[in-house]
BALOBA-1460 file (C-alpha; in Angstrom, 3 decimals):
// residues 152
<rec num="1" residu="x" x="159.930" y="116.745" z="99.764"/>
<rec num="2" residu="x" x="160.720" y="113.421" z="97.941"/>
<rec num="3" residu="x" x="164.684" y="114.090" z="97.590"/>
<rec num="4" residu="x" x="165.458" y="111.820" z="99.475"/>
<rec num="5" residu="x" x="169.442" y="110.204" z="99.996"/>
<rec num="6" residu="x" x="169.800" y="106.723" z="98.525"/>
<rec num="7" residu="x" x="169.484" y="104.231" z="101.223"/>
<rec num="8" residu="x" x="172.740" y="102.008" z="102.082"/>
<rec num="9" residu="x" x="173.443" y="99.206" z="99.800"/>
<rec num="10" residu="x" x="173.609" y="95.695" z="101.525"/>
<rec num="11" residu="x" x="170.519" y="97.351" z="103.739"/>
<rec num="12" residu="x" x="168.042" y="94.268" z="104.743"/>
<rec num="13" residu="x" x="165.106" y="94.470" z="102.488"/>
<rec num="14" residu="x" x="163.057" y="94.546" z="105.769"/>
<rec num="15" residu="x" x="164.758" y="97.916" z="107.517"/>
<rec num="16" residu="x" x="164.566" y="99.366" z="103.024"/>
<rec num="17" residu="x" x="161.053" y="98.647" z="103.112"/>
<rec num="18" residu="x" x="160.334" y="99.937" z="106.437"/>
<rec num="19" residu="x" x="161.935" y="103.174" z="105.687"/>
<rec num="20" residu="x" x="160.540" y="103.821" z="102.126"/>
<rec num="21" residu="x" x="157.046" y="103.630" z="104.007"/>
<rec num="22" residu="x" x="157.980" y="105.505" z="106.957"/>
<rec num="23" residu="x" x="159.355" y="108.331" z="104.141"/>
<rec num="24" residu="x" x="155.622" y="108.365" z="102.048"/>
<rec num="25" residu="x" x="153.958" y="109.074" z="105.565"/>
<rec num="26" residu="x" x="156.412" y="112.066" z="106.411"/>
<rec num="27" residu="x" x="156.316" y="113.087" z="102.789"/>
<rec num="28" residu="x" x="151.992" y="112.750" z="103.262"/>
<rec num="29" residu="x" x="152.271" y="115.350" z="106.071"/>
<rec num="30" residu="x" x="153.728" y="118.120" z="103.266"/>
<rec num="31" residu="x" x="155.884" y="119.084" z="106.564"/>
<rec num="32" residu="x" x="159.234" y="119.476" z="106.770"/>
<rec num="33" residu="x" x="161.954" y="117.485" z="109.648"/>
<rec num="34" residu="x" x="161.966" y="120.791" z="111.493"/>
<rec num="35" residu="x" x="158.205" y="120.548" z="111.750"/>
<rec num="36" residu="x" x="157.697" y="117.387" z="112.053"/>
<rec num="37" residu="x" x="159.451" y="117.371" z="115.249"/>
<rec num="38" residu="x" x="157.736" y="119.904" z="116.536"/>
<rec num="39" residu="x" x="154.844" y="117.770" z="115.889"/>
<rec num="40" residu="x" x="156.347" y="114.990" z="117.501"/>
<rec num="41" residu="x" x="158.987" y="114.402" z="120.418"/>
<rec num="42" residu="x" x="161.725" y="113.760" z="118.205"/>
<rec num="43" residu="x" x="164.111" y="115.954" z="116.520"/>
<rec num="44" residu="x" x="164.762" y="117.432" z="113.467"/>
<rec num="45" residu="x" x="168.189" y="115.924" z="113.442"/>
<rec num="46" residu="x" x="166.471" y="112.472" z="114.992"/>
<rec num="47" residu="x" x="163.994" y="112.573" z="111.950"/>
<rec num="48" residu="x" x="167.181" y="112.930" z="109.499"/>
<rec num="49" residu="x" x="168.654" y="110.087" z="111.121"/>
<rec num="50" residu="x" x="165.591" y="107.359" z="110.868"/>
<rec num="51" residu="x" x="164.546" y="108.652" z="107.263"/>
<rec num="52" residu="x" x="167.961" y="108.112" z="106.033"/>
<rec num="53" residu="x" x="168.136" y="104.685" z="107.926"/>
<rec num="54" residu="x" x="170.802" y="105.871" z="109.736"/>
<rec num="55" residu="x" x="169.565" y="104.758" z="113.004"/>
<rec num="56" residu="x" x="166.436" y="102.997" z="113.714"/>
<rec num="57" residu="x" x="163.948" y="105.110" z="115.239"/>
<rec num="58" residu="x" x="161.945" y="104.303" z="118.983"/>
<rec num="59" residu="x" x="158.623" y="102.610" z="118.182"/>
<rec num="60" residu="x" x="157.210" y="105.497" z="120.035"/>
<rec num="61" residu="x" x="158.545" y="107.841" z="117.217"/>
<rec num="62" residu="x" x="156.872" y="105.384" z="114.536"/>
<rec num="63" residu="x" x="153.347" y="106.111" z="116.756"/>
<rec num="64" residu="x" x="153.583" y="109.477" z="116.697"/>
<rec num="65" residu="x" x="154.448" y="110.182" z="112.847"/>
<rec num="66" residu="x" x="151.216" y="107.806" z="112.342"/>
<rec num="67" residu="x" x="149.394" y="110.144" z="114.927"/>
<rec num="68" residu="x" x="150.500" y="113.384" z="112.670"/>
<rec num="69" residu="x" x="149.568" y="111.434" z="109.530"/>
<rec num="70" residu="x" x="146.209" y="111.144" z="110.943"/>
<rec num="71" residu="x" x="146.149" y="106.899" z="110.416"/>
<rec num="72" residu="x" x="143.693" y="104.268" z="112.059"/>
<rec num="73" residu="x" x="144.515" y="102.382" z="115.168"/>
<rec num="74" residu="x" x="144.733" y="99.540" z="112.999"/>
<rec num="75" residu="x" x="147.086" y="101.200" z="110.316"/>
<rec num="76" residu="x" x="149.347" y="102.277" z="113.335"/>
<rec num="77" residu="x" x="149.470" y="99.138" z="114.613"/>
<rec num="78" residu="x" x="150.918" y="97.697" z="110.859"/>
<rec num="79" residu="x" x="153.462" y="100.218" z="111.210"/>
<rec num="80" residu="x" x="154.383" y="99.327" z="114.273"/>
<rec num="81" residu="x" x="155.165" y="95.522" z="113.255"/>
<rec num="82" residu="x" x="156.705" y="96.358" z="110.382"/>
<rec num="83" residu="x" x="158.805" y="98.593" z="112.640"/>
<rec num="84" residu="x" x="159.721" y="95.334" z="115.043"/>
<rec num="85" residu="x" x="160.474" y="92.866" z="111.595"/>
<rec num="86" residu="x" x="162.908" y="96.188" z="110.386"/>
<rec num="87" residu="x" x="164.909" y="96.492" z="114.097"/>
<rec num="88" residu="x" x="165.352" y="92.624" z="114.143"/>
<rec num="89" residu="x" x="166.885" y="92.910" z="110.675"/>
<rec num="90" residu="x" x="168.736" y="96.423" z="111.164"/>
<rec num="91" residu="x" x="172.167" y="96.209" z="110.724"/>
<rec num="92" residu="x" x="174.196" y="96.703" z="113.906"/>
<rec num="93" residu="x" x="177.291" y="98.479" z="114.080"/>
<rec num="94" residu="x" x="180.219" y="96.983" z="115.430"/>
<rec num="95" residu="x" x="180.382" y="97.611" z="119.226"/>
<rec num="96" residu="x" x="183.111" y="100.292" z="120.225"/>
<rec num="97" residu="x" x="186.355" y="99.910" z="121.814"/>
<rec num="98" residu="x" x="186.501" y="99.379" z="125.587"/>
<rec num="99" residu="x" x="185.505" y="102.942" z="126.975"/>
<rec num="100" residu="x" x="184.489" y="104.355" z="124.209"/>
<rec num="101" residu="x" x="180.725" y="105.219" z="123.030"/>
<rec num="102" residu="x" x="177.575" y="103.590" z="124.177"/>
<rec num="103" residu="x" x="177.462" y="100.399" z="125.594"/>
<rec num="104" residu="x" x="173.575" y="99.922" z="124.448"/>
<rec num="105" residu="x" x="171.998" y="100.650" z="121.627"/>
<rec num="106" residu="x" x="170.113" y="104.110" z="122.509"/>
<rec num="107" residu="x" x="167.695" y="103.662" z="119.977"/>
<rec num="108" residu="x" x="166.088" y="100.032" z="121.745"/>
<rec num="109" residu="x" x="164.961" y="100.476" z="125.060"/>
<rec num="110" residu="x" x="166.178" y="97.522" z="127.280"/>
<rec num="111" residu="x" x="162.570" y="96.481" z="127.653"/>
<rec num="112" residu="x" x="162.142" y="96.121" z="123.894"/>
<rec num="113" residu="x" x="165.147" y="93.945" z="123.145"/>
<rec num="114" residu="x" x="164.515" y="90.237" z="122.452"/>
<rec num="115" residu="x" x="168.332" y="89.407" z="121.450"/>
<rec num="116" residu="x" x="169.921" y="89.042" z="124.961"/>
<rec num="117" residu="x" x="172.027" y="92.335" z="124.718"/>
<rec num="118" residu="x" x="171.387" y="93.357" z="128.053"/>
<rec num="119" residu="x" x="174.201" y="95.750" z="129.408"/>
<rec num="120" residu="x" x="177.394" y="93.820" z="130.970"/>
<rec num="121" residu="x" x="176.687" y="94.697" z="134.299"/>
<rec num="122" residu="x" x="175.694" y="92.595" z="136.899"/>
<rec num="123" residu="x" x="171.692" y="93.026" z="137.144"/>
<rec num="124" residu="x" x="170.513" y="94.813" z="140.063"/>
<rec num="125" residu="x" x="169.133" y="92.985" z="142.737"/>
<rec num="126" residu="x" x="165.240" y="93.133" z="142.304"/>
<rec num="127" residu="x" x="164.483" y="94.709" z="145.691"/>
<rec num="128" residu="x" x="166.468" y="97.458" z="145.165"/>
<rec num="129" residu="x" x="163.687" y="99.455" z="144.215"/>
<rec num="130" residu="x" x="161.569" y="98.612" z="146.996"/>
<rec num="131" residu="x" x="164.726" y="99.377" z="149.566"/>
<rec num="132" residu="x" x="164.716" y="103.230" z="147.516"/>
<rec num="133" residu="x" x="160.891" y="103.332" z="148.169"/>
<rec num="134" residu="x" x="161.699" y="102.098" z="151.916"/>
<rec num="135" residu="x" x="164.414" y="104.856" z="152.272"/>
<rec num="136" residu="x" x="162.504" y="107.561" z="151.358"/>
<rec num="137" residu="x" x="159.330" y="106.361" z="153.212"/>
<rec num="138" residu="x" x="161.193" y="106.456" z="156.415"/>
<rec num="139" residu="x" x="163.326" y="110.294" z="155.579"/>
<rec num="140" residu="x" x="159.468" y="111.540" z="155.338"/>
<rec num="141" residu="x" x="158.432" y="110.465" z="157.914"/>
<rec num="142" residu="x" x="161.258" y="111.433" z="160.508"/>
<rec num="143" residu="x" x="161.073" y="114.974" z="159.228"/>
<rec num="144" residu="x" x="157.087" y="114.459" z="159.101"/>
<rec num="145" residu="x" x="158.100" y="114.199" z="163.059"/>
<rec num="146" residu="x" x="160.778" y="116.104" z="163.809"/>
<rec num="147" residu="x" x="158.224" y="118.990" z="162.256"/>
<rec num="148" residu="x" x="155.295" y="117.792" z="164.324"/>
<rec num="149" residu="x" x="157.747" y="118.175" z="167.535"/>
<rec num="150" residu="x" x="159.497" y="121.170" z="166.564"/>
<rec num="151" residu="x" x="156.137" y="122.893" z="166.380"/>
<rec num="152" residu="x" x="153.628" y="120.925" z="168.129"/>
């Protein structure tokens, strides 16, 4: 515990910060990556990658190191914005070639991002999900039916 890699130069003093305090509550716990995510949801290999600022972690993984820690609603909650101010200033890496790689950023749910980087598909129409519910409404109740007549 506390050999830790330097962090990238040129890293925003926001994400440096961020990840400094996210390594004193890991390094709090006395547990090791490999335990840690069996603590949490998140890999050992995950953990490696946000304590090295590799990739920034889910806000969800922020919540449940804080939950493992043992911290206050209100200390969780810190963390949490300190998490938002360090993914608005994490560096991005430069979007891959046509067909290759992700086209989102795996690590941002699309409900989380505030920068407009929606995928470049066409949206999906917003009854789509009521036409699925519709669907599959109607397939239960035909065989609801057909199984009422087969054996009625």
């Amino acid at each position: 515990m506390g050999s830790w890699q330097p962090l990238p130069d040129g890293l925003p003093s926001e994400v440096r910060h961020f990840v400094e305090q996210l390594r004193q509550l890991k390094d709090g716990t006395g547990l090791s990556l490999a335990a840690l995510g069996a603590r949490t949801a998140y890999s050992k290999s995950s953990w490696h990658r946000y304590l090295n600022a590799v990739q920034p972690p889910p806000r969800q993984a922020v919540a449940a190191l804080c939950r493992v820690v043992g911290l206050s609603d209100t200390d969780t909650e810190r963390h949490c914005v300190r998490w938002e101010l360090a993914v608005e200033a994490w560096p991005r890496p430069a979007p891959p070639a046509a067909g290759e790689g992700y086209e989102d950023d795996p690590t941002v749910p699309w409900w989380e991002r505030s920068d407009g980087s929606e995928r470049s598909e066409q949206p999906r129409p917003a009854g789509r999900l009521l036409l699925y519910a519709v669907l599959l409404l109607l397939v239960l109740l035909l065989t609801a039916v057909g199984g009422a007549v087969a054996f009625g």
